[in-house]
N, C-alpha and C positions, 0 to 999 in steps of 0.2 A: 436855876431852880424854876422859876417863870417858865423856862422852854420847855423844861418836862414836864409841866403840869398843861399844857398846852396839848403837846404829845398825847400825855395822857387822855386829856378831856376830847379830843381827836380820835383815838382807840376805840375809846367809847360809843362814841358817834359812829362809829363806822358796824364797829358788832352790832349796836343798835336798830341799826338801819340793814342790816342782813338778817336780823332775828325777825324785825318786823312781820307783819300780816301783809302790808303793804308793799313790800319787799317780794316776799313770797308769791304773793300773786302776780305781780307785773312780772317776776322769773318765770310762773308758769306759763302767763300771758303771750310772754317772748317764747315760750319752749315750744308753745303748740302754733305760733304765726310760724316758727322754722318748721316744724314738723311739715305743715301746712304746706309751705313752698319747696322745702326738700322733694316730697312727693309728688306735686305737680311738675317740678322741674325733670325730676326722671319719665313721668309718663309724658310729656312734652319730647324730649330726648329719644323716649322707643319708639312713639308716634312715628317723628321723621326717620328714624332709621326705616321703620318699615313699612313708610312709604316711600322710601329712597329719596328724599330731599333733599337740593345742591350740597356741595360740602361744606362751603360756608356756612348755612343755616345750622347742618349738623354740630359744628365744631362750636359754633353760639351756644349752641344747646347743652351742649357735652359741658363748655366751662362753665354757663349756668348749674347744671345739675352738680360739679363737683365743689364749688363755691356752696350751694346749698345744704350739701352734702356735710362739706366743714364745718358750716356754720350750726349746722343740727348737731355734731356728732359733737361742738364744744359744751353747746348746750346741755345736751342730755348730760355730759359728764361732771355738770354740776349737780344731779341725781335727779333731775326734772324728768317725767315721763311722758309719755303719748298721748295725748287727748281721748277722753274716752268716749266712748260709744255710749248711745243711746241703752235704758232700758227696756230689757226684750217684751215683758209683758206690755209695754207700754209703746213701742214703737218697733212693728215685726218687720222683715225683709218685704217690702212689699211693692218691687219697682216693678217696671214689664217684663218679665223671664228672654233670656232667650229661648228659641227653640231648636237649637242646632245639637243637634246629637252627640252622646257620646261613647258609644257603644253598645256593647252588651246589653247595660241595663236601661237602654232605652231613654234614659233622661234627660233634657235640659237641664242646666242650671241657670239661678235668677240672677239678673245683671246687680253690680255693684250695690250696697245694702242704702236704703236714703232714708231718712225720717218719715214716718205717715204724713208728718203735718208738711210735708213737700207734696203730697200726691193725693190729698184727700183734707176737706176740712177737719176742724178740731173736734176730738172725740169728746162725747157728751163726759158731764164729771159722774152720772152714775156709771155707768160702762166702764170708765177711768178704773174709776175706784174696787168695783168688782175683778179687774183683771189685778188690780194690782192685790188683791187680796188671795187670788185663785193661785196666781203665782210665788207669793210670799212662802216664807218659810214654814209657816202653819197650815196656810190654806193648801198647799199640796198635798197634805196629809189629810185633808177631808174635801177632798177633791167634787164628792156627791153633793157639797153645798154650793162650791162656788159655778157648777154645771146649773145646778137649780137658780144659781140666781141670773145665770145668763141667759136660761130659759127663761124667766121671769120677763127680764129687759126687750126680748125679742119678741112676747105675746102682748107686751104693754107699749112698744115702740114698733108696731109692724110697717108705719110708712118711713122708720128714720133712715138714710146713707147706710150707717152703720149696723143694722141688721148681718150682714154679711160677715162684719166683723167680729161680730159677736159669736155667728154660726163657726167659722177660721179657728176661732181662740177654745171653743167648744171640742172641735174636732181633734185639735193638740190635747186638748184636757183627756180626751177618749182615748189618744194613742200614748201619749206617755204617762199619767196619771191611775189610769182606769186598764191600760193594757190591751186594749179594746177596737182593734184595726178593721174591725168588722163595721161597726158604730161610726168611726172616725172615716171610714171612705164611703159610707153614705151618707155623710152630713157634707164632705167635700164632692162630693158628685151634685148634691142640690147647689151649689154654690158655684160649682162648675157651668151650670146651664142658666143661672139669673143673669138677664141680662141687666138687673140693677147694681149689679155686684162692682162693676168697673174692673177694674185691673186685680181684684183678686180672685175674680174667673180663671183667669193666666198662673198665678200663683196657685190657685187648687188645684188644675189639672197636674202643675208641677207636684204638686204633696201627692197628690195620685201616685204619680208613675212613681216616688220616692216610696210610697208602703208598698207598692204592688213589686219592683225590686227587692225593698225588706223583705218579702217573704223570697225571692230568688236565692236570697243572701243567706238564709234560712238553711231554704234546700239543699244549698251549696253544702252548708256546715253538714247535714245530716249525708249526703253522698259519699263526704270526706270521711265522716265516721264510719259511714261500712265498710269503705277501701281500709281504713285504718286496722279495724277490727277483722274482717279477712285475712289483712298482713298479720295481724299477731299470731289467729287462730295458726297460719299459717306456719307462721315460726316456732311458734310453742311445741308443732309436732316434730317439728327440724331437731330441735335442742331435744324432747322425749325420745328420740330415737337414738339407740346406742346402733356405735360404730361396731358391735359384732354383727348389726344387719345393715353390712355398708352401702349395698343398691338400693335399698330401703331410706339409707340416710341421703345419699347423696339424689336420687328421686325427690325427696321429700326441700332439699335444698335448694335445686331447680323448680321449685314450685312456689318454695318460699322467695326466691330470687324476681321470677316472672310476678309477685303478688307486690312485689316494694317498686318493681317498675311502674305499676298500674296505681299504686299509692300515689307515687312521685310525680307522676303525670298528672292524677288527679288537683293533687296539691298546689301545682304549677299554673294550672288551667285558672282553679279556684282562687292565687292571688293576683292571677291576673283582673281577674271579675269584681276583685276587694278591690283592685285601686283606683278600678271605673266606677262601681257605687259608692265608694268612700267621698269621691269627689263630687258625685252626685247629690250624696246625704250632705255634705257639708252645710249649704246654706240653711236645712232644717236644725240641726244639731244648737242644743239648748247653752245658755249662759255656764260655767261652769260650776257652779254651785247647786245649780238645779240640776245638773247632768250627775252630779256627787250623788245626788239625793237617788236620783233614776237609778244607777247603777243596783246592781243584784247582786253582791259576793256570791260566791259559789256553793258557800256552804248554810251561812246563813243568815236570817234576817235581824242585822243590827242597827238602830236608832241608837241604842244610846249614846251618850257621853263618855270619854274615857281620858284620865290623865296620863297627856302626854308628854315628854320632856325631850327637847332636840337636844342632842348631845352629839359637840363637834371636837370639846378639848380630849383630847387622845389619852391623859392619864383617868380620865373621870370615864371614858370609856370602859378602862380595864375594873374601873373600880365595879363599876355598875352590874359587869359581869363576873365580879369574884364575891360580889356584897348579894347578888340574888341565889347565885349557884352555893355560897356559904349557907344561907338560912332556908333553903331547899327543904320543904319536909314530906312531900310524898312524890312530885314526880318530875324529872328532867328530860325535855326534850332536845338536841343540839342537832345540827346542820353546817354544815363548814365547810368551804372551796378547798381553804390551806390551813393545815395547821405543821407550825415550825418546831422544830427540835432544839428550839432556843429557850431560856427560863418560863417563858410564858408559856407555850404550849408542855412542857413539862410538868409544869406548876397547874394548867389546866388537868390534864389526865390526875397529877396526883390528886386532887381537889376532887374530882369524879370519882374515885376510889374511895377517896375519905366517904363519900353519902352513899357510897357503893353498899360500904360495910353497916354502912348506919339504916339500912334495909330503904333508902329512897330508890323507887322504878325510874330506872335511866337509858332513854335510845340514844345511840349515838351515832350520826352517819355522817362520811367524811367522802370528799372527790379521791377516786386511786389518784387521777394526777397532780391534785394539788397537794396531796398529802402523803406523794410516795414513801417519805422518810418512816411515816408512822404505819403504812400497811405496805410491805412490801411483798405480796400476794405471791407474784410469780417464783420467789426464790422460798418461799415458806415459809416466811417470815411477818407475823405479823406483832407491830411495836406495842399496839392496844393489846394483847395477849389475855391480860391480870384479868384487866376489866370486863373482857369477855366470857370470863371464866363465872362471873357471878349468875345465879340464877334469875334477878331481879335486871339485870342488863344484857339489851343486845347494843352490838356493833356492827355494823355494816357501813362497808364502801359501794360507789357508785359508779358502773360500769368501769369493770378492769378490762383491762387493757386485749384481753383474747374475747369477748361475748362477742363482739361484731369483726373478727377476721373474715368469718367465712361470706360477710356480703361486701365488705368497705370497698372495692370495686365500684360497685353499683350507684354509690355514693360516699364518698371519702367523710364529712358528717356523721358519721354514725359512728367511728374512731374519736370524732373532736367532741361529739357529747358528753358535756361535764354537769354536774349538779352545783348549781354556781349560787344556790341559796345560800345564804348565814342566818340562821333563827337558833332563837333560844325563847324556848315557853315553861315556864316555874308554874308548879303547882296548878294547874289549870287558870292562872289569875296574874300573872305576868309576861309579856313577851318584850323580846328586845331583836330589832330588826333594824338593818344595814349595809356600807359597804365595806364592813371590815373583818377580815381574815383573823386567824389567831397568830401573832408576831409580834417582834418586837416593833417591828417597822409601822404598826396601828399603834402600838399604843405608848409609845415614847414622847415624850417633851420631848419638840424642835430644837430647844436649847440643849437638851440630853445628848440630842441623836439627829444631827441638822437634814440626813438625808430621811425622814420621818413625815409616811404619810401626812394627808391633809384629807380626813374621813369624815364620815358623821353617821349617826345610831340615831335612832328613836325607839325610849324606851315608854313601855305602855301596859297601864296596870287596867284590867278590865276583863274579866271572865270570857264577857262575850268574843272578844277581839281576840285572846287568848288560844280560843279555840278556835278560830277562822285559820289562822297561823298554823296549829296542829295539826288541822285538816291539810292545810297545804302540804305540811311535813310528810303526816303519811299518805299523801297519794307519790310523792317519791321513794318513800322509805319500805312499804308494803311490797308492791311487784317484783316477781320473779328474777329482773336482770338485776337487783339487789344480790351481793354474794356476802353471808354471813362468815364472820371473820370466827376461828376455831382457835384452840390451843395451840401456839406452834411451837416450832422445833428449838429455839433459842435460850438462851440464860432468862431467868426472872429480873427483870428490871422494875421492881415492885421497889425498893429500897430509891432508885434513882427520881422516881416517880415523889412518893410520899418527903423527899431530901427536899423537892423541887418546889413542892406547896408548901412546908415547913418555912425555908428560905425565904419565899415571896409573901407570906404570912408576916413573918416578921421584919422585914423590913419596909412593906406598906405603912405599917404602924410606926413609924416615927424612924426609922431609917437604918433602924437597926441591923445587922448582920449575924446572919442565925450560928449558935456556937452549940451543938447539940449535948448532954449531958453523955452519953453515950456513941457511939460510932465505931462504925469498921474502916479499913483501906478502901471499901467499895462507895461507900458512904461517903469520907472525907474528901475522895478524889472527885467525885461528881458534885458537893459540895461546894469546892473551890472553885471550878467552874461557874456553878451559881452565880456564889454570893461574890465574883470578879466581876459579872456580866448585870449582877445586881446594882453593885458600887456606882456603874457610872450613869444610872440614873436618877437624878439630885431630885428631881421635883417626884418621884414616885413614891412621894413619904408619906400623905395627909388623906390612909384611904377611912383614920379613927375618926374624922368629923366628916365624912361623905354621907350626903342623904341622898339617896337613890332619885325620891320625885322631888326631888327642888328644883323652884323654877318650869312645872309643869303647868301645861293649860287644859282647859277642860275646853275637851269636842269633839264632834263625831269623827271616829277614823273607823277604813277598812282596808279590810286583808285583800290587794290582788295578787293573781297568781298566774303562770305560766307555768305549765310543763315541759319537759323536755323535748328533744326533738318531735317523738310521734306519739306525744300524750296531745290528750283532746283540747286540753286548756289554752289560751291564750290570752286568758283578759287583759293583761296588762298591756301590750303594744294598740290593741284594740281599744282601751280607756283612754293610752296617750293621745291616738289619736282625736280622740272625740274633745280631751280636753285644750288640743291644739284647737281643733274646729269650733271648740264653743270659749276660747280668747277674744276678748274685745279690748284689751286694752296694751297687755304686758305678759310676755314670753318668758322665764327664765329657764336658760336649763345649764345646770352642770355634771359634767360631766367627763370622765379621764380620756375615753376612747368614742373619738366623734368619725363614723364610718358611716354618711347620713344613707339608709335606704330607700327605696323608691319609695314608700310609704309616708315616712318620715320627710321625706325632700320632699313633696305632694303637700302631707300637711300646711307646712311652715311655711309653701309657698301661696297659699291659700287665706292666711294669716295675712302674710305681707301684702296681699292684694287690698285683705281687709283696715291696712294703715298698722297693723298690730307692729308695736314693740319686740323685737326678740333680738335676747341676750345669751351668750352660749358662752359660757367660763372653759376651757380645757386646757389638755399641756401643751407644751412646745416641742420642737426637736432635742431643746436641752433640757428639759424634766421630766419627759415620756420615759415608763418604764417598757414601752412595747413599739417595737420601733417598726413594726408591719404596719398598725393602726397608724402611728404618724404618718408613716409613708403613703397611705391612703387618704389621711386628710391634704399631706402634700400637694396632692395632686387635683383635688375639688374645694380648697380653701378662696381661692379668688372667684372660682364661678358659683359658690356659695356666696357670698358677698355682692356679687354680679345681680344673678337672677332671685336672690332672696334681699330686694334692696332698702328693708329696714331691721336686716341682721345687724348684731354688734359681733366680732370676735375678739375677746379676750384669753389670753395664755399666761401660766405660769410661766417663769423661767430661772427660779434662783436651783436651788439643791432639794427642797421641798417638792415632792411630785402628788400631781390631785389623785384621789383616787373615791373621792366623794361623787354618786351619782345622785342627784337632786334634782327636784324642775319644782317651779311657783310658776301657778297660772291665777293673774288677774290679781295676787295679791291674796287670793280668797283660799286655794288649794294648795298645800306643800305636797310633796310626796317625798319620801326618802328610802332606799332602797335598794336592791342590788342592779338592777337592767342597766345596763350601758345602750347607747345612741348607734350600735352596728348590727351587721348582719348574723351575728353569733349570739348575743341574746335576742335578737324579733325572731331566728330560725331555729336555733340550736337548743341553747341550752335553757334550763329552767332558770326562771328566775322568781322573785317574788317582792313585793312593794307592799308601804302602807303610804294611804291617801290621808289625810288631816284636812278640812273645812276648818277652817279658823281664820280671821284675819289676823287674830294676833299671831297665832301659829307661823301664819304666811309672812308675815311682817319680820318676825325673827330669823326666819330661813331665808328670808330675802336678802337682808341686815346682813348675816354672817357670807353671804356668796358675794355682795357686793364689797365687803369688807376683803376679797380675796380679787375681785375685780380691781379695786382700789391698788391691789398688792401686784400688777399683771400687766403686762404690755398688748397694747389694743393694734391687729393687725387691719392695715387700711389696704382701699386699693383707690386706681384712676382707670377710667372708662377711655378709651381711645378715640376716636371720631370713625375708623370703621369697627367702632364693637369689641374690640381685642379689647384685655385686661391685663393693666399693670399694677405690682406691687410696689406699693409706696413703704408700707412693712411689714415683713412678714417671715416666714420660718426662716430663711434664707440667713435676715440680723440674728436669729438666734442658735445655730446652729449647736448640734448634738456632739457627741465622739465620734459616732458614726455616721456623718452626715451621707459621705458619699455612696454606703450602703445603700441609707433610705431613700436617698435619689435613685439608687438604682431597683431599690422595690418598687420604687413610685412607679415606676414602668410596667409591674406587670399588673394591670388593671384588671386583668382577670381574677386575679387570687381574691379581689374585696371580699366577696361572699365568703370567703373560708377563715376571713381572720374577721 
C-alpha cells in the first residue's frame, strides 16, 4: 500500500513538473539553443562543401549537422517551435544589401535580416512608440496620424541618428498604407543621398529598385491582360462562326491559334520576371497579419468581423450543408468538382428540388469531369434534368469535354481545365467554403467508412464575405465557355431524387430508416438502395441537435480567388506567397497533393534562410488517392528536405487519405480552401480560399493538423560528405499497390506540369 502511494505521490511530481512555467520555459529554452546549432551546423556544412574543404573536415561537419539535426527534430516533436523574430515595426531588415544582381528586375537583395540594436544605437522611446502605434492594428487604419506624428519627431529631433529612420518607416507608411509610391520614392531618394543615414542609404536604394520593379510587375500584368483579351476576342469569333462558312471558320481558327501562341509566350516570359521580383520583393514584404490587412479582395472592401467555425468532423460537415440548404429562403448558390451518385449527392439534388418548388433562386454549376455521372453532355444526357427545368434555376457545367478540341495541340491545359471550386453562399449571409466534394467519401465517420476522407470546411455567416464568394462564383459561372444544361432525352428521375432527400432526412434525425406511406416499384427499389447505403452509417444520426456556428470565432476573413486557366485573376498563389515571405516564425501547410513549383520552392526557401519553421502534413504512397502527384513528390521529397533545411515532412499512412488543403502562417493566419501545393491549381484550374486573422482561429487549425501530424510518419534524410542524399525514411517504408508504377512515373519529370 506504502509503494503505491509513493508511485503515486511520484506521478504527481512528474505531471507537475511538465505542466510547470518552469518546465515550459527551459523546453523552449532547449528548443531554440537546438534550433540555434541545427542551423549553424548546416550552414558550417555548405560553407565547406563550397569551398571544397579536405574530406575529413567535410565529413566532421556532415556528422555535426546531422546530430543537430536529430537533436532538433526530437525537440520540436515535443510541439516546441522556432524562436521567433524580432517585431517588424520595431526592428526592420536593416543590414548592408548586397548588390549583386538578379535579373530582369534589377534588384539586390538585403543580406540576412539582424536586429537594429546590432547596427545602430537604441531607438529613442518616443520614435519607439509612434511606430509601434503606426503599425498596430488600429494605427494602420488611420495611417494620416501616425505619418503626422513621424513628421512631428523629425521637425523636433533634426540632429538625432534616427531621423532617417523615421523618414524609412514614413516611406513604407506611403506605399503600403496610403497607396502612395509616388510620395514613398521621394522620401527614399532623400534618404538615399544623406550621408547621415549610415547603412540605410544601402537599404533605400534597395526599396528603390523594389517599387521602381512594382511598377514593372504592374506592367507585366496589364501586357498579360491585352494578349489575354486578344485571345478571347479572338476565340469568341472562332466559336461565332458557323461551319457552313468553313474557310471563314477555319481562317478564323488559325488566327485564334497564332493569338493563344502569343498569349502563352507572353505568360511564360511574364512568370519568368515573377520569380525574379518575387525574390526581390521578399525582404520588403510585411509581417503576416499586416499583409492580411494590405490585401484588396477583388470585389470588395471588407473590415469587418465575421463568424467563423473550422469544421474538420466529416458528419458535422454534411450537417452544415443540409441544415443551411434546408432553411434556404430566397437564394442558393453551389459550386462543386464531384458530385457522386451515391445517397448524398442524390439526397443533395433532391434537397435542391425541394426549394426549387418552394420558389428559392438556385445556380448550380458542376465540373463535366468531376461530375460526369450527373451531366453526361456528350450522350444527351443530362442527370440534373428536373432541376433545370424550373424557371427560378439554372445549371451549368464547366468546360465539356469538346469547347477546347480544336486548340489542345497548342496546349494540352486547356482539356485539363476544371472548376475545382466547392462554395455554397445562402441567402446572401452565409457561405461555406473548402476541400470537400459531395460524397460519401467527405462526409462519413472514419469508424462508418474507414477509407474516409480527412477534410475540413469553414463555414461563415457575414453578408459581406457572402458576397466576395458570389462574386468569385459568378466570374466562373457567367462566361460563355459555361454550357447550360437543357431538358434531355431520358426517364424523369424526379421520384429517385426527392426518395433520396426523404431518406437522408430521416434518418439524420435519430437514425431512422424512411418507410414511405405511399410508393411505387420505381420508388421502393431506389429506396432500398438508399436506406442499405444509409444503414451503414451509425454516427450519421445527431443532425436534431447540430448548431451550425457552434464553436465559432469572430474575425476578419477574406474571399481569395483564382480563375481558371486564362482568367485574369490569381490572387491566391500571389497571397501565398507573400504570406510565405512575410513568416517569421512558423510554416504550416497541409496538404493531399505536394508538386512544389518554382514559385512555391522559392518561397519556402527564402523562409528557410530566414530560420522559419515549416511543416508540410501530406500522403504517402499507401494513402495517396493520385498516384501521378505522389510519383512527383517521389522524386523531389529528399531534395526538399535537402535544400529546404528547416522543413519537417510528415505523411499519412493508415486507410484514411488527406484531402484537407490548409496552411497557418505564424499562428496568426489560417486559410482553408480548395488550392493544392502543384502546378494544376497555381496554373490551371480555378480555385478559391478563405484567409481568417485570428490567433485563436490559427491556434485551432494548427491544433487539429498537428493532431494529424501526431497521427503520421515523419520522413527523415542523411546528408552524405560529397552532398548526395540518403533516405533514412521515407516513401519507400510505406509503399502503395502500386508502388512500381509510381516509380515508374517518378521517371518522367516532365509530365509535373500536367499533373
Amino acid at each position: 500500500m506504502r509503494t503505491n502511494r509513493r508511485i503515486f505521490i511520484a506521478l504527481i511530481a512528474i505531471v507537475w513538473c511538465s505542466l510547470s512555467p518552469f518546465s515550459s520555459a527551459r523546453a523552449a529554452e532547449d528548443s531554440r539553443v537546438l534550433y540555434d546549432s541545427y542551423l549553424s551546423s548546416y550552414k558550417s556544412y555548405q560553407g565547406a562543401v563550397g569551398r571544397n574543404a579536405p574530406d575529413a573536415e567535410v565529413k566532421k561537419l556532415l556528422s555535426g549537422f546531422n546530430q543537430a539535426r536529430s537533436a532538433y527534430e526530437r525537440a520540436v516533436g515535443t510541439g516546441a517551435t522556432a524562436p521567433s523574430q524580432d517585431d517588424w515595426s520595431m526592428n526592420e531588415v536593416v543590414a548592408q544589401p548586397s548588390m549583386d544582381s538578379v535579373g530582369s528586375a534589377g534588384l539586390g537583395q538585403p543580406a540576412s535580416a539582424v536586429p537594429a540594436s546590432a547596427a545602430s544605437p537604441k531607438m529613442p522611446a518616443a520614435l519607439a512608440s509612434i511606430l509601434k502605434d503606426l503599425w498596430g492594428e488600429n494605427g494602420r487604419k488611420v495611417a494620416d496620424k501616425g505619418i503626422r506624428n513621424l513628421e512631428r519627431f523629425i521637425s523636433t529631433n533634426p540632429t538625432s541618428s534616427f531621423v532617417a529612420r523615421a523618414k524609412y518607416e514614413m516611406a513604407k507608411a506611403y506605399e503600403f498604407l496610403k497607396d502612395d509610391s509616388v510620395t514613398s520614392l521621394k522620401i527614399l531618394k532623400e534618404i538615399s543621398v544623406d550621408q547621415r543615414a549610415g547603412h540605410l542609404v544601402d537599404v533605400a536604394k534597395q526599396r528603390i529598385k523594389y517599387i521602381e520593379a512594382s511598377r514593372q510587375y504592374n506592367q507585366w500584368k496589364v501586357n498579360l491582360g491585352i494578349a489575354r483579351d486578344t485571345m478571347e476576342n479572338s476565340y469568341a469569333k472562332y466559336r461565332n462562326t458557323s461551319f457552313l462558312a468553313f474557310p471563314v471558320k477555319l481562317f478564323r481558327w488559325s488566327s485564334y491559334a497564332g493569338k493563344l501562341l502569343d498569349f502563352n509566350d507572353t505568360q511564360n516570359k511574364f512568370e519568368e520576371f515573377e520569380i525574379t521580383f518575387e525574390a526581390a520583393a521578399a525582404p520588403f514584404v510585411p509581417p503576416v497579419d499586416i499583409g492580411f490587412d494590405l490585401f484588396q479582395t477583388a470585389y470588395d472592401k471588407n473590415d469587418e468581423n465575421s463568424d467563423v467555425r473550422l469544421v474538420y468532423d466529416n458528419n458535422n460537415a454534411w450537417y452544415v450543408r443540409w441544415k443551411l440548404l434546408s432553411e434556404a429562403k430566397s437564394s442558393i448558390d453551389l459550386q462543386y468538382f464531384i458530385v457522386d451518385e451515391d445517397v448524398f449527392g442524390m439526397a443533395l439534388s433532391g434537397l435542391l428540388l425541394r426549394k426549387a418548388r418552394e420558389g428559392v433562386k438556385i445556380r448550380f454549376m458542376m465540373d463535366a469531369r468531376g461530375t460526369k455521372g450527373f451531366t453526361r453532355k456528350m450522350m444527351g444526357q443530362d442527370f440534373m434534368q428536373e432541376l433545370a427545368t424550373f424557371p427560378n434555376v439554372e445549371v451549368k457545367t464547366f468546360n465539356p469535354l469538346n469547347t477546347n478540341l480544336a486548340t489542345m495541340l497548342f496546349d494540352i491545359r486547356l482539356i485539363m481545365a476544371s472548376n475545382h471550386d466547392k462554395i455554397i453562399v445562402i441567402d446572401d449571409e452565409y457561405a461555406v467554403i473548402g476541400g470537400r466534394n459531395i460524397s460519401s467519401h467527405y462526409f462519413s465517420n472514419p469508424i462508418d467508412l474507414p477509407i474516409a476522407y480527412r477534410d475540413c470546411d469553414v463555414v461563415i455567416k457575414n453578408p459581406a464575405v457572402a458576397h466576395e464568394l458570389d462574386q468569385a462564383f459568378m466570374e466562373e459561372f457567367m462566361p460563355l465557355k459555361q454550357y447550360e444544361i437543357g431538358k434531355g432525352h431520358i426517364e424523369s428521375v424526379v421520384k429517385e431524387m426527392e426518395t433520396a432527400a426523404n431518406a437522408m432526412e430521416s434518418y439524420m434525425s435519430g437514425g431512422v430508416l424512411y418507410k414511405p406511406v405511399k410508393s411505387d416499384k420505381k420508388m421502393l427499389k431506389a429506396l432500398s438502395v438508399y436506406n442499405k447505403e444509409l444503414a451503414a452509417y451509425k454516427y450519421l444520426v445527431k443532425f436534431d441537435r447540430f448548431d451550425t456556428m457552434e464553436g465559432a470565432h469572430e474575425a476578419p476573413v477574406k474571399i481569395i480567388d483564382k480563375n481558371s486557366l486564362f482568367g485574369p485573376r490569381d490572387d491566391v498563389t500571389d497571397q501565398i506567397v507573400r504570406f510565405i515571405d512575410g513568416s517569421r516564425k512558423e510554416i504550416i501547410i497541409q496538404n493531399p497533393y505536394v508538386v512544389l513549383t518554382e514559385r512555391a520552392e522559392a518561397a519556402l526557401k527564402r523562409a528557410a534562410r530566414r530560420g522559419v519553421r515549416i511543416i508540410i502534413h501530406t500522403n504517402s504512397p499507401f494513402s495517396t488517392d493520385s498516384l501521378a502527384t505522389q510519383a512527383m513528390f517521389y522524386t523531389d521529397w529528399k531534395r526538399i528536405l535537402k535544400e529546404i533545411p528547416t522543413s519537417e515532412i510528415y505523411v499519412y499512412y493508415g486507410q484514411r487519405k488527406l484531402h484537407a488543403k490548409n496552411f497557418v502562417f505564424d499562428g496568426k493566419i489560417g486559410i482553408v480552401g480548395t488550392y493544392n501545393m502543384d502546378y494544376i491549381s497555381e496554373d490551371v484550374n480555378s480555385e478559391v480560399v478563405a484567409a481568417v486573422k485570428s490567433n485563436e482561429f490559427g491556434k485551432e487549425l494548427r491544433d487539429e493538423i498537428m493532431s494529424d501530424v501526431a497521427q503520421s510518419k515523419q520522413y527523415k534524410i542523411e546528408v552524405e560528405a560529397d552532398g548526395s542524399v540518403k533516405s533514412v525514411f521515407g516513401p519507400d517504408d510505406l509503399p502503395g499497390k502500386r508502388m512500381w508504377l509510381m516509380k515508374l512515373l517518378s521517371k518522367l519529370t516532365f509530365l509535373k506540369k500536367a499533373i
